[in-house]
C-alpha positions as CSV (number, residue, x, y, z in Angstrom):
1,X,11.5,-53.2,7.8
2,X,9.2,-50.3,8.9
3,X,10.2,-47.8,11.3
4,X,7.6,-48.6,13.5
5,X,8.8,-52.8,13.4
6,X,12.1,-51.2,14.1
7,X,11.0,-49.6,17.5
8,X,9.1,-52.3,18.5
9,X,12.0,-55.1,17.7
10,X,14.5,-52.7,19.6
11,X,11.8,-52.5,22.6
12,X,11.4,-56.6,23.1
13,X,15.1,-56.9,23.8
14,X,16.0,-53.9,25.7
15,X,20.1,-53.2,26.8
16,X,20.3,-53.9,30.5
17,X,17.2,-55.6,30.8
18,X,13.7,-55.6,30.5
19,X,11.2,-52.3,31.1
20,X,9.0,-54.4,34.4
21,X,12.6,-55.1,35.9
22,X,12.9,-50.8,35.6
23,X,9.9,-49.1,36.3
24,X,7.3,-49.7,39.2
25,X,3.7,-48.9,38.9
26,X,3.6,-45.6,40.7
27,X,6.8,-44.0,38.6
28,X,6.4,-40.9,37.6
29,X,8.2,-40.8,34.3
30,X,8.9,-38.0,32.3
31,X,9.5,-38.7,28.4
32,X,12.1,-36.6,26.8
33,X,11.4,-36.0,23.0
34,X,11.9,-33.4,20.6
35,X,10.4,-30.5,20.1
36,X,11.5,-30.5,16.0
37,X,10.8,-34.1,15.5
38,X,8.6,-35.6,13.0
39,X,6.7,-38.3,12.5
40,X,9.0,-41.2,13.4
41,X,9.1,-39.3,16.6
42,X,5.4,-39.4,17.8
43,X,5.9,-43.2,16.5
44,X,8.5,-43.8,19.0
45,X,6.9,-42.3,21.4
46,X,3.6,-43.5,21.4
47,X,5.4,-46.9,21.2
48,X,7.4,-46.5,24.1
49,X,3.9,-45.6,26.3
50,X,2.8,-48.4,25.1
51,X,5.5,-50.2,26.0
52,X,6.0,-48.6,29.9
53,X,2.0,-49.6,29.9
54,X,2.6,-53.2,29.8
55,X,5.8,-53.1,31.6
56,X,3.0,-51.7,34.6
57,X,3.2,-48.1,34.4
58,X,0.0,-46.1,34.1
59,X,-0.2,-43.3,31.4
60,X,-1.6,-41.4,34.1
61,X,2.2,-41.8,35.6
62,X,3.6,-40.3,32.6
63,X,4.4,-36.6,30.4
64,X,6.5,-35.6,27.8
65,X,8.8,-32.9,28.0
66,X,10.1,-31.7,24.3
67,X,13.3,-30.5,24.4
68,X,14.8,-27.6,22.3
69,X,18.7,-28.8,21.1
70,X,18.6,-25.1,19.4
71,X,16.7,-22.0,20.6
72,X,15.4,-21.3,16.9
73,X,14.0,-24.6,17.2
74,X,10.8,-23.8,14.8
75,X,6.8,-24.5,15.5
76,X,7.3,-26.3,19.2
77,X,4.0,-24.9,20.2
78,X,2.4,-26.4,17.6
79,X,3.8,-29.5,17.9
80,X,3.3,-29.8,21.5
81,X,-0.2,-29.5,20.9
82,X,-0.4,-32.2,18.4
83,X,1.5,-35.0,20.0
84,X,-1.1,-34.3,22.9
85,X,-4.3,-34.7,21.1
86,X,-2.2,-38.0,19.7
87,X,-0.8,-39.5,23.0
88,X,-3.3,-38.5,25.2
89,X,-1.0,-37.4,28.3
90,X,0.5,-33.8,29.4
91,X,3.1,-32.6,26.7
92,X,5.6,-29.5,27.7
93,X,7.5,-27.6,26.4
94,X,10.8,-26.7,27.7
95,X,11.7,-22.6,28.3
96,X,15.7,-22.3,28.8
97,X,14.5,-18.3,29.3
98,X,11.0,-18.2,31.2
99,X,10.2,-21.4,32.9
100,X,11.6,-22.8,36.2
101,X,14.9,-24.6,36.5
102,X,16.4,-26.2,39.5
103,X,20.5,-26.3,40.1
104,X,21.4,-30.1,38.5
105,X,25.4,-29.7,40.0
106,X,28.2,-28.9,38.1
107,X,30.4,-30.3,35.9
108,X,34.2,-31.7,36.0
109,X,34.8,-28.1,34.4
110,X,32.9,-26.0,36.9
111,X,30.5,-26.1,34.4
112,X,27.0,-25.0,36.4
113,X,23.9,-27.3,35.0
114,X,20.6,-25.7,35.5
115,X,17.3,-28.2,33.8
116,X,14.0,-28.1,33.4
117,X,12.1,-28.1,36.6
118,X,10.1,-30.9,36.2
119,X,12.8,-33.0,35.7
120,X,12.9,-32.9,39.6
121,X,9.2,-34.0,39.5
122,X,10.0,-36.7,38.0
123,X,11.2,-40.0,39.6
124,X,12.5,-41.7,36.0
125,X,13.8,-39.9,33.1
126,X,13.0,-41.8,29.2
127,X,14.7,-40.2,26.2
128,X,12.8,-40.8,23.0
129,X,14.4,-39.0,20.1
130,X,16.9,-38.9,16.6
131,X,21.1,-39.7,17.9
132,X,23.1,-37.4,15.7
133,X,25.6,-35.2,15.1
134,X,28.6,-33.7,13.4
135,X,31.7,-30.9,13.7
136,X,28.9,-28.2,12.0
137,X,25.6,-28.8,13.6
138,X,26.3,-29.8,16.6
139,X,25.1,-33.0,18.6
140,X,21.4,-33.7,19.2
141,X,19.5,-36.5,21.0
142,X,20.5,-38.6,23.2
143,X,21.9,-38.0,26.2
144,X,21.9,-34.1,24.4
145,X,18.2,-33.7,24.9
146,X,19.3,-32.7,28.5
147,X,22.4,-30.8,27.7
148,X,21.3,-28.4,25.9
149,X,18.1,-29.6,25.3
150,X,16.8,-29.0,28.7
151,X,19.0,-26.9,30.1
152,X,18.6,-23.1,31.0
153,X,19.3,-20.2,28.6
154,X,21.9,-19.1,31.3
155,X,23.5,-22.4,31.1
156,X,23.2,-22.6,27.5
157,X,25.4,-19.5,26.9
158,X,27.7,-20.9,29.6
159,X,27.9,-24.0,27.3
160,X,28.5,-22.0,24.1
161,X,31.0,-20.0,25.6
162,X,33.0,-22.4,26.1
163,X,33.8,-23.4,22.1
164,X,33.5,-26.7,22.4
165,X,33.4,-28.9,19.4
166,X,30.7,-31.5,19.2
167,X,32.6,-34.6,20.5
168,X,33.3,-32.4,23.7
169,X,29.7,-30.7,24.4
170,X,28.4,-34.6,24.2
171,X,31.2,-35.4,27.2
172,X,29.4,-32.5,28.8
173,X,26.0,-34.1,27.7
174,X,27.3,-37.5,29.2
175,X,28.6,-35.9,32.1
176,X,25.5,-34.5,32.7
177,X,23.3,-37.9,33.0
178,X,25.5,-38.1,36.2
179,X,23.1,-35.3,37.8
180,X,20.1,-36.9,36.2
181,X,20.5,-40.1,35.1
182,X,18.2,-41.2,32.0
183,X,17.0,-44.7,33.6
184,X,16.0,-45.6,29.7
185,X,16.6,-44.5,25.9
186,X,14.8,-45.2,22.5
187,X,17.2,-43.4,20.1
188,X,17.7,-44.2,16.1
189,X,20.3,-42.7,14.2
190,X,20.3,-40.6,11.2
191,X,20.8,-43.8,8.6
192,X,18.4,-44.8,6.0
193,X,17.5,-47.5,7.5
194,X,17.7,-46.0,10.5
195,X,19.2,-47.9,13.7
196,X,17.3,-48.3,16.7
197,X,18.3,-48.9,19.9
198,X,16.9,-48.9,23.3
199,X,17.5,-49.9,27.3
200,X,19.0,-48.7,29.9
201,X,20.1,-44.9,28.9
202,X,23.7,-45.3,29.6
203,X,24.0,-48.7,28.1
204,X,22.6,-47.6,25.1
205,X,25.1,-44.6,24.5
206,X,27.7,-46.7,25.6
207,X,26.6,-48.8,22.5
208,X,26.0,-45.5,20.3
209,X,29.5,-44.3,21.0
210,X,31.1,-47.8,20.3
211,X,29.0,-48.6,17.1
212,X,30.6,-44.7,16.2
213,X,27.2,-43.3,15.7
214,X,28.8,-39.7,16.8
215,X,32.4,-40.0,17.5
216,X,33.5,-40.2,13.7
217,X,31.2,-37.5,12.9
218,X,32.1,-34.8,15.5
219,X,34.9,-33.0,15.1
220,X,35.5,-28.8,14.0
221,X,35.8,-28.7,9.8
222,X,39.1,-28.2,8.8
């Protein structure tokens, strides 16, 4: 099955229930992507549009905000331009050093969570993106895309110097959906085929995390 028939299957029976039951008409919605993905992700995330546009939302209600997991993330103005001559709505991208952040709250750990400012603007948060993760690279996607993917360089290096191995930085990326919860996810992980999944955003990590998309992957190399 194509990726594209993947998304779309995932989208008709979303986790938690359907997109009209989520999202009003006037939502402004901010869409989460990647600013390294590829193709499959300006698939997904036109799909998704087209999805929020039946479920009632107007495009004019929605941006996407591209999200850098790793600050040598490579070519994200480019691709910022590109997915919006192909979408047709506002793409940003995300600056943990120059652009505007707002205070999130803190973590369990004292942990202080500074995200992209127009996150705030925002009145429902959608992650589009690639679930993975492992012991060496780190986790990325998913509830990630806001910790550290949106997140401030200042709490970036807070983050890093903690030494936290992956399973722990995606608690902290978990935790972190507390301060700004994502009200729905289209995620696929890293198989060939891929998985899809989408709904509700904590229903479908709580299905990520029990299917061991991550778990079983992230933990320090011996």
């Amino acid at each position: 099955m194509a990726f594209r028939a993947r998304v779309r299957r995932a989208l008709e029976a979303p986790l938690g229930g359907s997109l009209a039951s989520r999202f009003g008409a006037a939502t402004v919605t901010a869409l989460v992507g990647d600013a390294r993905g590829d193709e499959r992700d300006a698939v997904a995330l036109a799909e998704m549009m087209d999805a929020l546009v039946t479920a009632g939302v107007p495009r004019g209600r929605m941006f996407v905000l591209l999200a850098h997991e790793r600050p040598d993330a490579g070519g994200p103005a480019a691709r910022a331009r590109e997915l919006r001559e192909t979408l047709g709505v506002p793409v940003l991208l995300h600056d943990g050093e120059r652009g505007a952040h707002f205070r999130a709250g803190a973590l369990a750990d004292g942990l202080e969570v500074e995200l992209d400012d127009e996150l705030r603007e925002a009145e429902a948060i959608v992650v589009v993106g690639c679930f993975r993760g492992d012991g060496q690279a780190g986790v990325c996607g998913g509830p990630a895309a806001l910790l550290p993917g949106l997140a401030s360089t200042a709490t970036r290096r807070t983050l890093a110097g903690h030494d936290l191995d992956a399973a722990s930085v995606l608690a902290a990326a978990r935790a972190t959906c507390a301060l700004a919860p994502v009200d729905f996810a289209l995620v696929w992980s890293e198989d060939d085929p891929p998985r899809v999944l989408a709904g509700e955003g904590a229903a479908v990590f709580d299905r990520c995390d029990a299917d061991g998309w991550i778990v079983p992957h992230a933990r320090r190399a011996p």
